[in-house]
N, C-alpha and C positions, 0 to 999 in steps of 0.2 A: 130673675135668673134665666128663665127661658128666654127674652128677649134677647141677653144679651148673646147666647148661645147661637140665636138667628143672626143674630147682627154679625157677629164673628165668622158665621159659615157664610154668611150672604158676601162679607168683604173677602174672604178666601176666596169664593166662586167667580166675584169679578175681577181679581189679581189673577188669575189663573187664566180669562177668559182675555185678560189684557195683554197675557205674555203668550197666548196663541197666539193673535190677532199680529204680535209683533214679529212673533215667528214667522208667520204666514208670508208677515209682508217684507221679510228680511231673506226667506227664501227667495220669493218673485223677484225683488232688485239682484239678487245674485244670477237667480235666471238670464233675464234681461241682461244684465252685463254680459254673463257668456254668449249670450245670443250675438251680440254686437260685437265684443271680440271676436267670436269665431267668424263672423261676416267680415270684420277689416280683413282676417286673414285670406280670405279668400274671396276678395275683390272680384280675380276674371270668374268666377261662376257666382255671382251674387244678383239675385236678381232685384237688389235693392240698391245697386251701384250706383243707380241715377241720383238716385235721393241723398244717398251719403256724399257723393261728390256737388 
C-alpha cells in the first residue's frame, strides 16, 4: 500500500516536472521567434543584418 502510494506520487512529480521542462522550452522558441521577427523588421538598425542576409 505504501508503495504504491510512492509510486503514484513519484509518477505525479515527473509528469509535472515534464510539463515544466515543456513549458520552459515552449516559452524560449517563442522568445526566440520574437527575437527574429522583431530583427527582420527592423533590418536598417539590426546589428545582425550581415548574418541574416
Amino acid at each position: 500500500m505504501i508503495t504504491a502510494k510512492t509510486k503514484t506520487k513519484s509518477k505525479i512529480e515527473a509528469t509535472k516536472s515534464k510539463i515544466e521542462v515543456a513549458n520552459k522550452n515552449l516559452i524560449e522558441i517563442q522568445n526566440r521567434k520574437s527575437f527574429f521577427e522583431n530583427a527582420l523588421a527592423n533590418l536598417n538598425n539590426n546589428p545582425f543584418r550581415i548574418v541574416m542576409l
